[in-house]
Structure formats: structure tokens, C-alpha cells
C-alpha positions as CSV (number, residue, x, y, z in Angstrom):
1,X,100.2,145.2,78.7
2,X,103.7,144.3,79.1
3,X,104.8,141.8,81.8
4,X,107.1,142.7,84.5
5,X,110.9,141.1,84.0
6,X,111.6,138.1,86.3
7,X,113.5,138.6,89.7
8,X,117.1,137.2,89.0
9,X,117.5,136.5,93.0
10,X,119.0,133.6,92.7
11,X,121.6,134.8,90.3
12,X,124.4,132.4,89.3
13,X,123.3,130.4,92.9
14,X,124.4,126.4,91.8
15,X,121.7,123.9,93.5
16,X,121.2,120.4,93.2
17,X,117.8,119.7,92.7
18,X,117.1,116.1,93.2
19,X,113.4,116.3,92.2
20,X,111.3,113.1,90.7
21,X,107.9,113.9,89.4
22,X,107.5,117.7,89.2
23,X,111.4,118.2,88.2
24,X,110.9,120.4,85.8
25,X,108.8,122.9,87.0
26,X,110.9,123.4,90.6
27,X,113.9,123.7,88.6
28,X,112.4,125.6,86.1
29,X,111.1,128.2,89.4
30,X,114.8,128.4,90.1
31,X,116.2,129.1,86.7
32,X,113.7,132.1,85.9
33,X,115.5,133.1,89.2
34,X,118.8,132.9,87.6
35,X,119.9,129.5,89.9
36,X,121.8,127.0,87.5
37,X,119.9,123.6,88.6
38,X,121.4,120.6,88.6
39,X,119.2,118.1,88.2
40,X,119.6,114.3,89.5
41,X,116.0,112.6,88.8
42,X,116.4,110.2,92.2
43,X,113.2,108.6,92.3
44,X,109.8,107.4,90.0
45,X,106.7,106.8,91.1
46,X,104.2,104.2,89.4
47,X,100.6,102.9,90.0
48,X,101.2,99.6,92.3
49,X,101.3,96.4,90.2
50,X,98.9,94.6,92.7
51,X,95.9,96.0,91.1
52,X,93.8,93.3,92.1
53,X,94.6,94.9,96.1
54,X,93.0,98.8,95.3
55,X,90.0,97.0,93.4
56,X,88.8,95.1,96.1
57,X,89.3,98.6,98.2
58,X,87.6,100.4,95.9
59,X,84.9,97.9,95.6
60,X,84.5,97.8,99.5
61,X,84.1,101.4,99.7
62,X,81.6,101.8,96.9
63,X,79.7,99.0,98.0
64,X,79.7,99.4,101.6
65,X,80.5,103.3,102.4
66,X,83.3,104.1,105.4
67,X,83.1,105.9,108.2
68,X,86.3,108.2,108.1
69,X,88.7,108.4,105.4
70,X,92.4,109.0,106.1
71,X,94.3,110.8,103.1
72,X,98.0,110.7,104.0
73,X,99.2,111.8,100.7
74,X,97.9,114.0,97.4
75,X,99.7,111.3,95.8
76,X,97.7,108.5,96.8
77,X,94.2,110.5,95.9
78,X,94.9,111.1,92.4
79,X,96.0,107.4,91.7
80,X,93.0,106.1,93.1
81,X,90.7,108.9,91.4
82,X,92.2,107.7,88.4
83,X,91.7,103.8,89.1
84,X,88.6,104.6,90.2
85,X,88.3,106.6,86.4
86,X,89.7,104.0,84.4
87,X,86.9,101.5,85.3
88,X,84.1,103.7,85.0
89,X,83.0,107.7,85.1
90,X,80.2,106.0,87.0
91,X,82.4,104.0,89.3
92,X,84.5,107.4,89.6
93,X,80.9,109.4,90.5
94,X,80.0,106.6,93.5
95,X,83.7,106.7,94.7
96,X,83.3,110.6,94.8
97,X,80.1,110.2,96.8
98,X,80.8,107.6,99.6
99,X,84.2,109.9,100.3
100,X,81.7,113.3,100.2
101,X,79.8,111.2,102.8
102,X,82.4,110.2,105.4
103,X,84.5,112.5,107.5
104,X,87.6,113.4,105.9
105,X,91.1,113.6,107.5
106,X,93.9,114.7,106.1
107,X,97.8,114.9,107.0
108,X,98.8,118.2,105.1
109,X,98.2,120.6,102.4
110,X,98.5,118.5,99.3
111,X,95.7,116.0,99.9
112,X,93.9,119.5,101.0
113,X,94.4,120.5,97.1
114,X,93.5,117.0,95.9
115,X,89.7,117.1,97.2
116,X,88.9,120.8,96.6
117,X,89.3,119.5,93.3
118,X,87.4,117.0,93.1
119,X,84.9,119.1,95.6
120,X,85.5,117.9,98.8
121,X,86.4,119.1,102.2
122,X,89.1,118.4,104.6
123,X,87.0,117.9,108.0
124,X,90.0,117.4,110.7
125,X,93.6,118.3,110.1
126,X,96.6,117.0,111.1
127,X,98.0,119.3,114.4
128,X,101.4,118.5,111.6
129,X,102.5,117.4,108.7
130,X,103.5,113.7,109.9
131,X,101.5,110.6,111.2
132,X,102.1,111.7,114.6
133,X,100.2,115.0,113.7
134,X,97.4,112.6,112.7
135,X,97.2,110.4,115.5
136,X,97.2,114.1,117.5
137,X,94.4,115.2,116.1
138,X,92.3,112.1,116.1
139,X,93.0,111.4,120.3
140,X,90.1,113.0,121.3
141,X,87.7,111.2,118.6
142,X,85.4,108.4,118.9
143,X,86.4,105.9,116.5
144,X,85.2,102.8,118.0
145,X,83.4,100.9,115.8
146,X,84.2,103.1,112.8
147,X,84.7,102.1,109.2
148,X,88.2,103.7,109.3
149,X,90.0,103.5,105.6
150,X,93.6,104.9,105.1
151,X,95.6,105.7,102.0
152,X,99.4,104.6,102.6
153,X,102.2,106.6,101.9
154,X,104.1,104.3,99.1
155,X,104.5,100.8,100.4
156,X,105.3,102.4,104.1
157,X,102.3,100.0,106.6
158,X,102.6,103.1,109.1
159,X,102.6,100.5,111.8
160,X,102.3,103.6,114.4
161,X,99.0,104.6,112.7
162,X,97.6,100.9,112.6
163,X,98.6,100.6,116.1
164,X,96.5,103.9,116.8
165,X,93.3,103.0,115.6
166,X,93.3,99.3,116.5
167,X,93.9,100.8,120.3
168,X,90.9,103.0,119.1
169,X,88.8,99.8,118.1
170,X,88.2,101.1,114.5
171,X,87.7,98.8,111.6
172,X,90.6,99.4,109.1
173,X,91.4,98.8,105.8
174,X,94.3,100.5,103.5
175,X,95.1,100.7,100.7
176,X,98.7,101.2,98.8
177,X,97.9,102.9,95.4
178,X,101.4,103.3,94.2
179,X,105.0,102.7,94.6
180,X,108.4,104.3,94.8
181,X,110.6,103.0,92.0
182,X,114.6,104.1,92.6
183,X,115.9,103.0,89.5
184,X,117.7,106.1,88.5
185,X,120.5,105.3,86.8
186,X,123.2,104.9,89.4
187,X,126.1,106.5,87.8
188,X,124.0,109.6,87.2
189,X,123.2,109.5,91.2
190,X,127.0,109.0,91.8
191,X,128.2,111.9,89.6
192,X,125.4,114.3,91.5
193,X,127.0,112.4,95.1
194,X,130.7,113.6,93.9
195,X,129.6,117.4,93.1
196,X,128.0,117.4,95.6
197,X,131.6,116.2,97.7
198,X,133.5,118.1,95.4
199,X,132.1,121.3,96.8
200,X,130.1,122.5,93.4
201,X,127.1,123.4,94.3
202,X,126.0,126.5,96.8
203,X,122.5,124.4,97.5
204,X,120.4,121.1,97.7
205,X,116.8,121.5,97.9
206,X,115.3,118.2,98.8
207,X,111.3,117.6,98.1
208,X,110.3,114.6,99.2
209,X,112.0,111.6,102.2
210,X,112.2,108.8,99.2
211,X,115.4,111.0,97.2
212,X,117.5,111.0,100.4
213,X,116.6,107.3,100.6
214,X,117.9,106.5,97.6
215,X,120.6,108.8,97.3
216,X,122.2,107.4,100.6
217,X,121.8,104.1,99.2
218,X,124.2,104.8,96.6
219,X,126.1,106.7,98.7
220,X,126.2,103.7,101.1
221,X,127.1,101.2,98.2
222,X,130.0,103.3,96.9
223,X,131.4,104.1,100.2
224,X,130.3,107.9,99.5
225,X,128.0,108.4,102.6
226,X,130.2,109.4,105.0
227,X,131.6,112.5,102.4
228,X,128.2,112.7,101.3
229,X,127.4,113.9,105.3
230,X,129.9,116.0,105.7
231,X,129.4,117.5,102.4
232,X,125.5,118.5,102.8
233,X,126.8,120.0,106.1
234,X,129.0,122.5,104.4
235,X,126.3,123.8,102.5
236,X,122.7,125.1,102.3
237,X,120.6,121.8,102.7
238,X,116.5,123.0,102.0
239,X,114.1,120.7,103.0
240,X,110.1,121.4,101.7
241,X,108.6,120.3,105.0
242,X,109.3,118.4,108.3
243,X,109.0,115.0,106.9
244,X,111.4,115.8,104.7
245,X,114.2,117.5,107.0
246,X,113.5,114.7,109.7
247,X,114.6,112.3,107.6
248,X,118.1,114.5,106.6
249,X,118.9,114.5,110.5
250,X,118.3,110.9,110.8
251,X,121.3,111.1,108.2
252,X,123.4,113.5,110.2
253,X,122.5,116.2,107.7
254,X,121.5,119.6,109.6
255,X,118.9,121.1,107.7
256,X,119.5,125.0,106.8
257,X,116.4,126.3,106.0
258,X,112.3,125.1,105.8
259,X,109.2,127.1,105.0
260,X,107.6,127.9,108.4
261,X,104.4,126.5,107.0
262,X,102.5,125.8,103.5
263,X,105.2,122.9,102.5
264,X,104.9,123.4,98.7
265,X,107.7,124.1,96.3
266,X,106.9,128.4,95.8
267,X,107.6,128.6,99.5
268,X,110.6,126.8,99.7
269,X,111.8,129.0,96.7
270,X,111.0,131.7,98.3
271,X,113.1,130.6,101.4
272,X,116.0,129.8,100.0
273,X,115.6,133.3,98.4
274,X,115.4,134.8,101.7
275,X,118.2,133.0,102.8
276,X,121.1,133.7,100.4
277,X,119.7,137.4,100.0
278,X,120.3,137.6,104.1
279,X,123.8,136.3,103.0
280,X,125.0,138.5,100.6
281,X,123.4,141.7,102.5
């Protein structure tokens, strides 16, 4: 059986792919399109070094059960399945049961993908992508009284959300299960910055809120962001999901192109295929 030849669609397209822990495989999905990718790794992330905090969370809910269990991130579920791990297979197994036995809310596809693995169900979804599409589709619930737990997105305290369910007299806890660690190398970051001003690239395809946080940080320290903006809005700025392309406008950045829904990387490929196709027809 011989395997059909890859779609060059993106043929000699140049876009910046500031990616962090799935680099290689979205630029890889541009490459086999025949996009040259420049890559500018902008961001890490790392198990939090306050293991002491997710223990006692873990040991809460294992001893005690919750109620409802906010998942804002895919992120966050895999490092606490694999603190959970690390202890135990046991301690992993009791985790897996007192989460199979609350309700289950989730704030958009990737935690969806975390618990099917692990096989578990998303009970209420988020009306969108963002806090606000969580605290929109927990209005009309009871909560009072709950044993509400929420997994934080990085380090963010999602004040808005906390605010939320104390006006909903739940009981909270979070947790934090990992952190953003921006210590690309800054020259590296300033070289992508001045391609980027220098007009060498067709494209930028930003995944997650944390690169354009650090990128305008360096941009910012180098006197750079001002360029940087006017740059971005020369060219074709992608954005994987409304999170992502929020936080480009609060830069000043207009945002070219989004999947309309299922915020994953094959979809936004698949946009900005659509995209410079349109262009060229």
C-alpha cells in the first residue's frame, strides 16, 4: 500500500513559530506542508517547586473527596496525575476515583482529552474557552456549600473565578501544579523580535498567552515593542484560540486568523492554510 504524497500548501510560506512544549511537532505539521519554520522556543514549563502545596491538595482530596472539580487546563491534569503517580499507583488509583466521583468542569478541549484518558467525563463545559466561559456556565448551579477544587492556570490566582464561587458560598481550594519558566535565551528572542521587524517572515502562529508575554517583555526591555506592534500588524498574526488572540489585542496586535472552534494545533494549520490559499487564488 503506498502512502499518498504530503500537501505542499504551505510552499515556501516563512512563519515564526514561537512554540514551547510541543515545538517540534507544530513546526514539524508546517514543514511537511512546505512552510520554512522559524522557531524561537519562548517559554518552559516545569512541575512547581512548592511541592509540599499540591501534596497537601492531593492529600485533601484523597482523604476527604470534593464536590466539583474545576480543570482549567490539560496542563495542570497531567502534572498532578503524574504527582499523584510518583507517590504511589495506589495513591494514583484513589486520586482517579474521588475525581470519577465529583462532577467535572472543564474550560476547553484539552482537559476534555486529559480525562478521556484517564476515563473520565467532562460533566459541564465552559459556554468558552476562558474563565468567563466558566463562571457562564456555572451561574445557574447550586454550589453553596460545595467542596469546590480548581486547578490554576500557571501561577495566575484567577481572582475573577475565586470571587465567583466565594459569591456562590462554595468551599475552595486550588491548586498550582506547575509554572511558566521564560528563560529563553534573550538574544535568541531578540534576533526572532528583529525578523520579525525586518519583514522576514509571511506568518506568526502563536499557541499559547505566556510566548506573547515574554516576547513583549523583551521587546519592552530592548525598546523593540513598539516595531514589534507595528510589525505583527503587517503580517498574518494566527492565534490557536480566544485566550490566545485576546491577549495579542491587549498588545495592539490584530489577530488575522483563528480556528472557529476545536483550538488545537491541526486546526489552526489548517486555517492558515485556508488563509494564504484564499490569497494566492
Amino acid at each position: 500500500m503506498t502512502t499518498a504524497p504530503e500537501v505542499r500548501d504551505l510552499e515556501g510560506r516563512r512563519i515564526g513559530v514561537p512554540e514551547s512544549r510541543q515545538l517540534d511537532l507544530f513546526a514539524d505539521m508546517i514543514e511537511r506542508r512546505g512552510a520554512v519554520a522559524l522557531r524561537c522556543p519562548l517559554v518552559d514549563i516545569r512541575d512547581t517547586p512548592d511541592h509540599a502545596h499540591v501534596q497537601r491538595w492531593l492529600n485533601d482530596v484523597i482523604d476527604h473527596g470534593l464536590d466539583d472539580m474545576i480543570w482549567l487546563t490539560g496542563e495542570g491534569l497531567r502534572r498532578l496525575r503524574d504527582f499523584a503517580e510518583r507517590d504511589s499507583p495506589e495513591r494514583l488509583t484513589q486520586f482517579i476515583a474521588r475525581l470519577d466521583a465529583a462532577r467535572t468542569i472543564t474550560r476547553g478541549p484539552k482537559p476534555v482529552r486529559e480525562l478521556r484518558a484517564l476515563k473520565l467525563r467532562s460533566d459541564v463545559a465552559a459556554t468558552q474557552p476562558t474563565t468567563q466561559g466558566v463562571i457562564e456556565a456555572l451561574a445557574d448551579i447550586d454550589l453553596a456549600g460545595h467542596r469546590v477544587r480548581v486547578q490554576l492556570y500557571g501561577e495566575d490566582p484567577n481572582t475573577p473565578l475565586m470571587d465567583f464561587l466565594a459569591r456562590k458560598q462554595a468551599h475552595v481550594q486550588a491548586v498550582a501544579p506547575y509554572v511558566y519558566a521564560d528563560e529563553a535565551e534573550t538574544p535568541q528572542v531578540l534576533d526572532f523580535i528583529d525578523r520579525i521587524v525586518a519583514g522576514e517572515l509571511d506568518a506568526v502562529a502563536f499557541t499559547s498567552s505566556p510566548q506573547i508575554k515574554r516576547l513583549y517583555k523583551v521587546a519592552r526591555a530592548n525598546e523593540r515593542d513598539e516595531a514589534l506592534t507595528a510589525a505583527l500588524n503587517g503580517l498574518c498574526v494566527a492565534a490557536v484560540g480566544p485566550l490566545v488572540a485576546e491577549r495579542l489585542e491587549a498588545e495592539g496586535v490584530q489577530v488575522t486568523l483563528m480556528p472557529d472552534s476545536n483550538y488545537f494545533m491541526k486546526p489552526l494549520v489548517r486555517t492558515m492554510v485556508a488563509h494564504f490559499n484564499a490569497g494566492s487564488a
